[in-house]
C-alpha positions as CSV (number, residue, x, y, z in Angstrom):
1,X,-15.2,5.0,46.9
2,X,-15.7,1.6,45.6
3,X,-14.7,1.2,41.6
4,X,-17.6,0.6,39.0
5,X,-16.6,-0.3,35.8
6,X,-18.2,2.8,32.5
7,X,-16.9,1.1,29.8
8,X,-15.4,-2.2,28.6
9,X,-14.2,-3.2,24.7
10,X,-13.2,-6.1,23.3
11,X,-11.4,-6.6,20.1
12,X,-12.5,-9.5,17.5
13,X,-9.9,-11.5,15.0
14,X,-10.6,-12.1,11.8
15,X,-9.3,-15.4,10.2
16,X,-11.0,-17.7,7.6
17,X,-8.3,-19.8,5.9
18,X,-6.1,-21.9,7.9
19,X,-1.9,-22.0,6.7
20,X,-3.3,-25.6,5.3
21,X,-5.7,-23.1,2.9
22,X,-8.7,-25.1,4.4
23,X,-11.3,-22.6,5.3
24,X,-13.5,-22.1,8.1
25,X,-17.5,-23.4,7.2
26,X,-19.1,-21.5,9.4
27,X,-17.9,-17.4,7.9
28,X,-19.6,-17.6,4.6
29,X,-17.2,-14.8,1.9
30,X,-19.1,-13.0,-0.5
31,X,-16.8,-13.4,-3.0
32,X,-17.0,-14.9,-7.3
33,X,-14.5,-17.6,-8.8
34,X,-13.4,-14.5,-11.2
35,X,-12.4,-12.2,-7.9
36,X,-10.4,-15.0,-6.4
37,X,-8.5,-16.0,-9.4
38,X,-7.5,-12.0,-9.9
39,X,-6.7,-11.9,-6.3
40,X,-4.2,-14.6,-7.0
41,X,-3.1,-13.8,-10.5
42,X,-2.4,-10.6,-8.9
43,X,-0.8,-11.4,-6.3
44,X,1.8,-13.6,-8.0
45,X,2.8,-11.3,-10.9
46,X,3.7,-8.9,-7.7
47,X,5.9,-11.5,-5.9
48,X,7.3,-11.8,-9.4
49,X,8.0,-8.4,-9.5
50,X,9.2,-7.9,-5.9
51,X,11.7,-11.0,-6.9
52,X,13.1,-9.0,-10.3
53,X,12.6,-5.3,-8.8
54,X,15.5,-6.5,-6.0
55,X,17.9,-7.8,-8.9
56,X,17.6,-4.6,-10.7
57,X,18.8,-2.7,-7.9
58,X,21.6,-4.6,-7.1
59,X,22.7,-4.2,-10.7
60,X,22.4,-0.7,-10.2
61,X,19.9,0.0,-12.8
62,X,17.7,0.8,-9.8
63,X,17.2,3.3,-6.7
64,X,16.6,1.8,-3.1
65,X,13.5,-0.2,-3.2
66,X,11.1,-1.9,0.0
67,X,10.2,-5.4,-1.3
68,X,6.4,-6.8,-0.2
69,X,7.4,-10.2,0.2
70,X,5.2,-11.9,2.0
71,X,2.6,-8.8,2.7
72,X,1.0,-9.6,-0.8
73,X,-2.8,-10.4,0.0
74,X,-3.2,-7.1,2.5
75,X,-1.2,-5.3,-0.2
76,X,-3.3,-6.7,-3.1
77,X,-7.0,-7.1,-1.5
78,X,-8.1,-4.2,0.0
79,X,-7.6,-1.7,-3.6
80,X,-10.0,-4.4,-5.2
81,X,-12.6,-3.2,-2.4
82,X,-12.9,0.8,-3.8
83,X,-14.2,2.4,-6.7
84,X,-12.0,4.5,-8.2
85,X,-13.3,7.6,-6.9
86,X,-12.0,6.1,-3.4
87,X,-9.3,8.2,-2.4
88,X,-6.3,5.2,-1.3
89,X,-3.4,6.5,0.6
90,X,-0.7,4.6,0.7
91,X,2.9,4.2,2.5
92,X,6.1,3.9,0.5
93,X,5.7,-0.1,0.8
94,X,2.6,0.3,-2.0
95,X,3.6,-0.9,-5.3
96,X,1.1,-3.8,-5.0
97,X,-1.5,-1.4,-3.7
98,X,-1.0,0.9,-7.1
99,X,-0.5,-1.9,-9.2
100,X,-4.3,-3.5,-7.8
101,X,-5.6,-0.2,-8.5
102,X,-4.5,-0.5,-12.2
103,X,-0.9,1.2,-12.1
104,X,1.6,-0.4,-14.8
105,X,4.7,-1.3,-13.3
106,X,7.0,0.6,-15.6
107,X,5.9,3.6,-12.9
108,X,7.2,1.6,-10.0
109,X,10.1,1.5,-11.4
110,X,10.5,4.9,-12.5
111,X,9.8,6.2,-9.0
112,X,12.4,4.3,-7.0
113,X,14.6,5.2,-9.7
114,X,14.5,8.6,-8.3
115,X,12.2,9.8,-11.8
116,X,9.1,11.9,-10.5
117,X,6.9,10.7,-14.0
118,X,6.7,7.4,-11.4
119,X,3.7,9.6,-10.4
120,X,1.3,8.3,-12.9
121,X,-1.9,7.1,-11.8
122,X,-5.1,5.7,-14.4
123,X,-7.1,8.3,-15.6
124,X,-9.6,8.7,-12.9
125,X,-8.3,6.9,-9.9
126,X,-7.9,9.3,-6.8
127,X,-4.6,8.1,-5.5
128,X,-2.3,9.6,-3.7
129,X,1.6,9.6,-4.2
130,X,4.0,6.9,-2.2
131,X,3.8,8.7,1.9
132,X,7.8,8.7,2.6
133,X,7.7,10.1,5.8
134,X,5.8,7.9,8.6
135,X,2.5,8.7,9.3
136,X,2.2,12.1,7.7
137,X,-0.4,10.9,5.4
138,X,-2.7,9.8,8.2
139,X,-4.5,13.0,8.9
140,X,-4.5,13.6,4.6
141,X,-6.5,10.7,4.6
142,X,-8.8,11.7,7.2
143,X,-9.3,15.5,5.3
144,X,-9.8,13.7,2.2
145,X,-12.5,11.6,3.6
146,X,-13.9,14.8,5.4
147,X,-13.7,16.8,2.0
148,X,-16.0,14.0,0.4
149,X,-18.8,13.9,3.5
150,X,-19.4,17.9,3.3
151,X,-19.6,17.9,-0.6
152,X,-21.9,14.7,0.0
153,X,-19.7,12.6,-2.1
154,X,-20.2,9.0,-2.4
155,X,-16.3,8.4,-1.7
156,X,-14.1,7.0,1.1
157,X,-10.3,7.1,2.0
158,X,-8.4,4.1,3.0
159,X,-4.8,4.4,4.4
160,X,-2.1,2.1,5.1
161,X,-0.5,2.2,8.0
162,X,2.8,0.5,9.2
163,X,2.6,-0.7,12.8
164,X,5.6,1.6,13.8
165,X,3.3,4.8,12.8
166,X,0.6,3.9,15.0
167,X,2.9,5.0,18.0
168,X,3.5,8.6,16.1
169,X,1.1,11.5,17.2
170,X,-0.1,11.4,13.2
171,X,-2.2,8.6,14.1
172,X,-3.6,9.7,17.3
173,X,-4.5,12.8,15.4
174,X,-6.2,11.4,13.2
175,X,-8.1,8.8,15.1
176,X,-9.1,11.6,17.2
177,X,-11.0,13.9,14.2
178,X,-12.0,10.4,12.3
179,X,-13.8,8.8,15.4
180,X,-15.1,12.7,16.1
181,X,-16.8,13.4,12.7
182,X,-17.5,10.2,12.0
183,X,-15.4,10.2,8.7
184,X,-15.6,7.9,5.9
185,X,-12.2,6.4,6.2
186,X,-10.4,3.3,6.8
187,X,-7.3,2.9,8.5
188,X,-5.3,-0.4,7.3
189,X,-2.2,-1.0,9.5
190,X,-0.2,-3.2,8.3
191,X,1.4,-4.8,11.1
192,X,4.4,-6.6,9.7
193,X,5.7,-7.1,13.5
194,X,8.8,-5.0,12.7
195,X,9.3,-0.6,12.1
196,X,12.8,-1.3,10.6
197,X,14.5,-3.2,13.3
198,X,12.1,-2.4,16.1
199,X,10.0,-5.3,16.9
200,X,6.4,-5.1,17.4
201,X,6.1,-5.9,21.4
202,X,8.8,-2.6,22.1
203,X,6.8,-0.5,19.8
204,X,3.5,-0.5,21.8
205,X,1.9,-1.8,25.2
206,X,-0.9,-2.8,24.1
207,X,-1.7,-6.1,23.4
208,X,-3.3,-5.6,19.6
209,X,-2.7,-2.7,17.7
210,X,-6.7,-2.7,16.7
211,X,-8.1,-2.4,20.0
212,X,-6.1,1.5,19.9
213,X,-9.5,1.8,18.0
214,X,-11.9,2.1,20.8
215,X,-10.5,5.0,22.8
216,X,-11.3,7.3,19.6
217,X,-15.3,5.4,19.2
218,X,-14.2,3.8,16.4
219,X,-14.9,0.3,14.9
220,X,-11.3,-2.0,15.2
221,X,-10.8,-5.6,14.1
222,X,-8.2,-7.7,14.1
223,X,-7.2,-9.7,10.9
224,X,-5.0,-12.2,9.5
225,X,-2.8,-10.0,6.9
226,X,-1.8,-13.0,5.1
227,X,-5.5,-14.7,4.9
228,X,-6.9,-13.1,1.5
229,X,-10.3,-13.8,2.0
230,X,-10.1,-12.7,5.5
231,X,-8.6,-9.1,4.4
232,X,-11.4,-8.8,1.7
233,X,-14.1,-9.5,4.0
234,X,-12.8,-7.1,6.9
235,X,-12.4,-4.8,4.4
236,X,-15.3,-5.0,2.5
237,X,-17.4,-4.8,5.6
238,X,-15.2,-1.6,6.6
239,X,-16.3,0.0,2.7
240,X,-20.0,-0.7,3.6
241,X,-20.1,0.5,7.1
242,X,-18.0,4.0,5.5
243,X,-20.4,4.5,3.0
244,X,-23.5,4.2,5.3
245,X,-22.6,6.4,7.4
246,X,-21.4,4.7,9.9
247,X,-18.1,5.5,10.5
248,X,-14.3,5.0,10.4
249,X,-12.6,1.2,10.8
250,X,-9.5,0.5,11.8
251,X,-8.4,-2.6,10.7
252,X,-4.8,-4.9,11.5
253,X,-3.3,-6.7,9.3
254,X,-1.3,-9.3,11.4
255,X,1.5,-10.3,8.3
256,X,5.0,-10.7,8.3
257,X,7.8,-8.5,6.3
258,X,9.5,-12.1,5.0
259,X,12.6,-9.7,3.4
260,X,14.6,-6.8,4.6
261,X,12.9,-3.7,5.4
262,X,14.6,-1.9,2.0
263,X,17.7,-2.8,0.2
264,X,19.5,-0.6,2.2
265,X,18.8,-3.1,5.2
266,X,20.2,-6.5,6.8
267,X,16.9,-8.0,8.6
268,X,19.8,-10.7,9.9
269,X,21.2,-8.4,11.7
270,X,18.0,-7.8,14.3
271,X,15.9,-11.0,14.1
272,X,16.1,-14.8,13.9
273,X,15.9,-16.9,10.6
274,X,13.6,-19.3,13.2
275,X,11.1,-16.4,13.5
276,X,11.1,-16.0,9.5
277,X,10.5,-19.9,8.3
278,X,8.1,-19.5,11.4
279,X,6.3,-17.2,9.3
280,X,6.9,-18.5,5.8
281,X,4.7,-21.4,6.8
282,X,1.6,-18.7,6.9
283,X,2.7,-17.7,3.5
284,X,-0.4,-15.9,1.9
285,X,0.0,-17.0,-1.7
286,X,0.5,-20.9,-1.2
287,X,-2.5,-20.8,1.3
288,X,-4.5,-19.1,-1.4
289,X,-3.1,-21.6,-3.6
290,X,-4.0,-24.7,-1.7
291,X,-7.6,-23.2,-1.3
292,X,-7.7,-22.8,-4.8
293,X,-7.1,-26.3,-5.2
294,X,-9.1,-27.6,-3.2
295,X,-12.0,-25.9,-5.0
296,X,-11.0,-27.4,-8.4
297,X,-10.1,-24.1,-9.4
298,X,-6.3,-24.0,-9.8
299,X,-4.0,-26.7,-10.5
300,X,0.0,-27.6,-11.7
301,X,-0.3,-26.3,-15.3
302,X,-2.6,-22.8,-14.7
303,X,0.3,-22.6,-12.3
304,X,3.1,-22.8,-14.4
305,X,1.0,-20.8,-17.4
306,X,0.8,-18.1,-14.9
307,X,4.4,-17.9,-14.2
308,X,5.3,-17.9,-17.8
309,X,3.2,-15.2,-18.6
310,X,4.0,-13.2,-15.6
311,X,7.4,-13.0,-16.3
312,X,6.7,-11.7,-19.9
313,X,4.6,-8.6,-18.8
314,X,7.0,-7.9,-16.2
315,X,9.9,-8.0,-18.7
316,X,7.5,-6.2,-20.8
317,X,7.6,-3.6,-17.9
318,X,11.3,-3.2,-17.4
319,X,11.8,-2.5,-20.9
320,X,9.2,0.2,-21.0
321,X,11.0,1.4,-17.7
322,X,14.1,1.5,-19.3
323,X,12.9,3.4,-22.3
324,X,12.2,6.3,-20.8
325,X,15.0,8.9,-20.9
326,X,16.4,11.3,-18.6
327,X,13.8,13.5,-17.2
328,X,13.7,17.0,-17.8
329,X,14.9,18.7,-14.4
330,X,11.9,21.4,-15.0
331,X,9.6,18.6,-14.4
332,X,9.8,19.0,-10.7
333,X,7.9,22.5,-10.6
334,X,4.9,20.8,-12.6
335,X,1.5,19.6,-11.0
336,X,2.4,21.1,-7.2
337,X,0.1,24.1,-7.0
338,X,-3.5,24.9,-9.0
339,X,-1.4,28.5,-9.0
340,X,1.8,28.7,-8.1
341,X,3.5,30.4,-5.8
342,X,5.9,33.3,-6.1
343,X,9.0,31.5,-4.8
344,X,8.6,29.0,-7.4
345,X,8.0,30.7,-10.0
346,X,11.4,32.6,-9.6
347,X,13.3,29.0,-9.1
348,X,12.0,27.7,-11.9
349,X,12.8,30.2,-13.7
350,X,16.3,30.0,-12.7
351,X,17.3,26.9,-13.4
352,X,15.1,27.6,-16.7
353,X,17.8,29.8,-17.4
354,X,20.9,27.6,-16.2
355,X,19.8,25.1,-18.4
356,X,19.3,27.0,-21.6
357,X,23.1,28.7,-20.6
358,X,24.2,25.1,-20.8
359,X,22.6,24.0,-23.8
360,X,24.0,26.7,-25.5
361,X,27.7,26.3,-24.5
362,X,27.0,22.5,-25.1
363,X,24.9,22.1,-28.6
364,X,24.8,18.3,-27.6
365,X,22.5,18.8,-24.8
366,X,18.8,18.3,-25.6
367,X,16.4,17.8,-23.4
368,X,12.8,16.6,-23.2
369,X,9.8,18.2,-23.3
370,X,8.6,19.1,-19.8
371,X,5.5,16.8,-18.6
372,X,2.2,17.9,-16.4
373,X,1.3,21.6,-16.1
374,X,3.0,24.5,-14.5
375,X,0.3,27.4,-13.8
């Protein structure tokens, strides 16, 4: 029987500034002076944080932490697109997702310190904790944003994704209910071309990772990660489409992981400092910059200003961080269950009653109140 062809996709790119920071004439971006300057500011204070973050563990005054360096604008951006009754869902490489949704970076810290008061979200966002394990947070997302279109909320849910997870069954799950109901959600991969030391092109067949999109009916765009207007556009689009009814996106961030895949990795040992100044050339921030510039909007001494006062807050940060305490061990039982189950209940009464054994054969030993709610 001769072959007829029942269906055919194609998948679109989406890039507006060149690495020269000239942009393209023809896409017009829906975008104010004030939201590009914030984008920037923003994303600067986080590379300055990245750069002060690594020091801090390597002085042992901090846990194993996964810089951001060079993922900045698909870090920053898409946060800036939600309300904060948005649900956001983010992979352990999120500090500059929390900290665009209003997070101070004292928490950061805290968390990869191995302190569970990192957990601390503004009053009102719907965020969700750092996803450790890979792609186990993908079908969350997708219940969240089914939870909000049967109570006819006007809320979506936008997940990173690394481009390793999109080989896991998690994401084929949840494309597969998403694209089904029809689900208010987003799906952000990140595709920093490597899943520790696996590289992109042994990770997955296919030639995009946004065309995956099509064999669930949903929307899939390719976009340049490290183009900030680019990643606001695809992703403000994505928003609108979400809220109308129209459906899930997944969108791909093509970007680059410029460092080591945690501090407890040597990137030097799996790929080629060619393929990295390769890739620093794209860098998101100085094309931003140079954009800027061009528009009259940024120059030499905003620049340096920026810097200065970057560094203050983020100093202003680590001392906060550094403030804190020990934690009380108790903590960990607290804001886990609207009622808690049995089992619990008995450990934390336990080790309530190990530690009052030791306080009182140790006077010296005080600890602090317990935080968040135990019912």
């Amino acid at each position: 029987m001769p072959l007829s062809t029942i269906s055919e996709s194609k998948t679109q790119r989406l890039e507006i500034l060149g690495p020269d920071g000239k942009a393209d004439p023809s896409i017009p971006v829906d975008i104010s002076e004030s939201e590009l300057l914030d984008i920037y500011r923003k994303m600067v204070e986080m590379r300055l944080f990245d750069e002060r973050a690594i020091k801090l563990q390597r002085q042992g005054r901090l846990g194993t932490y996964p810089q951001i360096l060079g993922q900045e604008a698909s870090q920053i951006v898409p946060p800036l697109c939600l309300k904060p009754s948005d649900w956001m869902v983010p992979t352990y490489r999120g500090q500059g997702a929390y900290y665009a949704r209003g997070m101070q970076l004292r928490y950061s810290l805290l968390y990869w310190a191995g302190d569970d008061r990192g957990v601390h979200f503004p009053e009102g966002n719907k965020d969700m904790i750092f996803s450790i394990p890979v792609g186990t947070h993908l079908t969350q997302a997708a219940g969240l944003a089914w939870a909000a279109k049967l109570k006819k909320e006007d809320s979506i849910a936008l997940a990173y994704v690394g481009d390793g997870s999109t080989s896991k069954g998690d994401f084929h799950e949840a494309l597969t209910f998403a694209g089904q109901f029809r689900l208010p959600v987003i799906y952000l991969i990140e595709n920093n071309h490597w899943a520790i030391s696996v590289p992109r092109k042994k990770q997955s067949a296919s030639t995009t990772l946004a065309e995956k999109a099509s064999g669930y009916g949903i929307f899939g765009l390719q976009v340049d990660g490290n183009d900030a207007l680019a990643v606001y556009q695809a992703v403000g689009s994505a928003v609108a489409r979400a809220r109308l009814g129209l459906g899930p996106s997944v969108l791909e961030c093509e970007t680059y992981r410029l460092g080591h895949h945690t501090t407890a990795d040597d990137a030097t040992r799996y790929r080629s400092a060619q393929e990295v100044e390769a890739w620093k050339k794209k860098d998101p921030i100085t094309r931003l910059r140079k954009y800027l510039e061009s528009r009259k909007l940024w120059n030499a001494q905003e620049e340096s200003k920026l810097k200065t006062e970057s560094e203050a807050m983020i100093q202003a940060e680590i001392d906060a961080y550094e403030s804190f305490g020990a934690p009380n061990p108790l903590n960990m039982f607290s804001d886990n269950y609207a009622s808690a189950p049995w089992h619990l209940i008995e450990q934390r009464a336990q080790l309530e009653k190990l530690l009052k054994a030791r306080k009182s054969q140790h006077e010296a030993l005080e600890l602090p109140p317990v935080e968040g709610r135990f019912p």
